[in-house]
DRENSE-708503 format. One record per residue: x, y, z of N, C-alpha, C in turn. Coordinates in steps of 0.1 Angstrom, whole numbers, padded with zeros to 4 digits, always signed. Atoms other than C-alpha are relative to their C-alpha. Layout:
<pts>
XYZXYZXYZ;...
</pts>
This chain:
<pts>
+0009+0002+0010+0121+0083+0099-0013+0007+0004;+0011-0009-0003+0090+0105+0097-0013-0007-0008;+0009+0009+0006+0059+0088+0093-0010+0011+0002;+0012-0014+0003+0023+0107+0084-0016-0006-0001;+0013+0002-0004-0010+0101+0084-0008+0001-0015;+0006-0002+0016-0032+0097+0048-0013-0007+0007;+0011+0005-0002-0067+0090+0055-0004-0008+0011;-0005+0004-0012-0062+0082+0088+0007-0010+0007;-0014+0011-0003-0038+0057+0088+0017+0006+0002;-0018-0007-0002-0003+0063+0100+0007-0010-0003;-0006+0008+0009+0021+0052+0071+0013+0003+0002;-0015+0000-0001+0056+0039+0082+0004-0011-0005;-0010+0014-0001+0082+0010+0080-0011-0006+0010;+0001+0008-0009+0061-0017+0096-0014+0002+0005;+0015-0008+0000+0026+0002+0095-0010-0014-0001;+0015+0012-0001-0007-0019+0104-0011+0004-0010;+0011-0001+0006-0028-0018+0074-0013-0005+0000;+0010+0016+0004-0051-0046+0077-0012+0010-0003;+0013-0007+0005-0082-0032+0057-0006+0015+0001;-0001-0016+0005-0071+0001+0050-0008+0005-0012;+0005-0005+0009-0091+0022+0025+0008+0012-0007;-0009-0012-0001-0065+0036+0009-0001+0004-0019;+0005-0001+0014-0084+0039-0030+0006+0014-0002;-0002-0013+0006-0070+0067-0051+0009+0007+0013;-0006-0009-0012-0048+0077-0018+0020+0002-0010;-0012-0004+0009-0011+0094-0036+0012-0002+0016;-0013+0004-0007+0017+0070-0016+0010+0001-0008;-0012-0004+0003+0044+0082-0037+0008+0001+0008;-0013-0003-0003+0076+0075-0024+0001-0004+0015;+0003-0001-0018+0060+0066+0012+0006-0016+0004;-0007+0010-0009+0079+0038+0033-0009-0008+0004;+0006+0010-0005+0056+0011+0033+0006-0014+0003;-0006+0011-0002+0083-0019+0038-0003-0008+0017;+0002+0007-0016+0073-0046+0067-0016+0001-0002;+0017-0001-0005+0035-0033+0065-0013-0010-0006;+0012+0011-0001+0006-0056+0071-0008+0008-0014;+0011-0003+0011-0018-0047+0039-0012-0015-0006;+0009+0012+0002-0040-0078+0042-0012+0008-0003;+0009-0004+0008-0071-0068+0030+0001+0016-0004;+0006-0017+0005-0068-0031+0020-0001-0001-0015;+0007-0007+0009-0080-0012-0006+0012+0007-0009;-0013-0008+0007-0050+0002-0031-0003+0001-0016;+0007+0004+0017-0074+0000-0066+0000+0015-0004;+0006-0011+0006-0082+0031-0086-0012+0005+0004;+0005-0004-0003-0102+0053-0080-0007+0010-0013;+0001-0008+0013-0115+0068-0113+0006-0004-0009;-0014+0001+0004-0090+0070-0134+0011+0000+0006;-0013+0001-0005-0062+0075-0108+0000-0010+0012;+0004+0010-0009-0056+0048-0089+0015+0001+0014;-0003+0000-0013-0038+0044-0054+0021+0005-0008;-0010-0004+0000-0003+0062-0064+0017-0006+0012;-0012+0008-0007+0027+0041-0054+0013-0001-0008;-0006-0005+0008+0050+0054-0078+0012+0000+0010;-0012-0001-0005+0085+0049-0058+0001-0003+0018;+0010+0006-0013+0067+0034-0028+0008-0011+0001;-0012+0013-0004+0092+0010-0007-0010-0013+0006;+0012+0012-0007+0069-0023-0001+0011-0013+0000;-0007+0009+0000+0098-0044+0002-0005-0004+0012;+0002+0010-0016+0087-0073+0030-0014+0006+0006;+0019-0006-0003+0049-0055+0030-0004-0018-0005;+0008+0008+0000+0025-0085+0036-0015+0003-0005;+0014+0003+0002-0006-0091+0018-0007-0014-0007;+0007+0012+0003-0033-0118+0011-0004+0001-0013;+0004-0003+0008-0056-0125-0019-0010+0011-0002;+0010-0012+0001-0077-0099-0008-0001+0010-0001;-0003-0017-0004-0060-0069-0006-0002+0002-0016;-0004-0008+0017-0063-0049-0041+0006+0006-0002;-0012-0010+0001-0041-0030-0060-0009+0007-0016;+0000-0006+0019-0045-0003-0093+0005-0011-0007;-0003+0014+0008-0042-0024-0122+0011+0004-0007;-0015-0003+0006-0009-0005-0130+0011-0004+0006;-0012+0002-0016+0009-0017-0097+0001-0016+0000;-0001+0011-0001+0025-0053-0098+0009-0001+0013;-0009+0001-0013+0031-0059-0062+0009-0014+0002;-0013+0014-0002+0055-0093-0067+0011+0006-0005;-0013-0004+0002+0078-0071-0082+0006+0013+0008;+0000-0006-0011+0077-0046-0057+0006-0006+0010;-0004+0009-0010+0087-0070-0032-0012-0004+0012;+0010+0000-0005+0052-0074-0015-0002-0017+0005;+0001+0010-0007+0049-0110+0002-0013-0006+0003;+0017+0002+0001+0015-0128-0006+0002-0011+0013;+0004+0012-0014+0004-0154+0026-0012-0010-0005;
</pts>
């Protein structure tokens, strides 16, 4: 598995988000399942908002704090609120 780097977070299976700033950041298709995303940042940014378009979040953890684009419904994602 090849993990990468977006704003200087390194995004894998199992990746440590906690209070990532990842606004308007294009995770298309990126392997975020398992990863901590308690407070980050995943809102729009303009009009385009944090691109998660085929984005694996199955078993990704987040709280009520984290945000998301208001196009992105992470309970059906498989995202795991705490």
């Amino acid at each position: 598995m090849t993990a990468y780097n977006i704003y200087g977070y390194e995004l894998k299976a199992g990746a440590d988000l906690t209070d990532a700033n990842l606004c308007g950041a294009n995770l298309r298709r990126a392997n975020l399942s398992r990863a901590n995303l308690y407070w980050a940042d995943l809102t729009d940014a303009g009009l385009a908002g944090a691109n998660l378009a085929g984005a694996d979040l199955s078993g990704a953890k987040a709280n009520e704090d984290t945000t998301w684009s208001r196009w992105f419904n992470p309970e059906v994602a498989g995202v795991i609120f705490d």
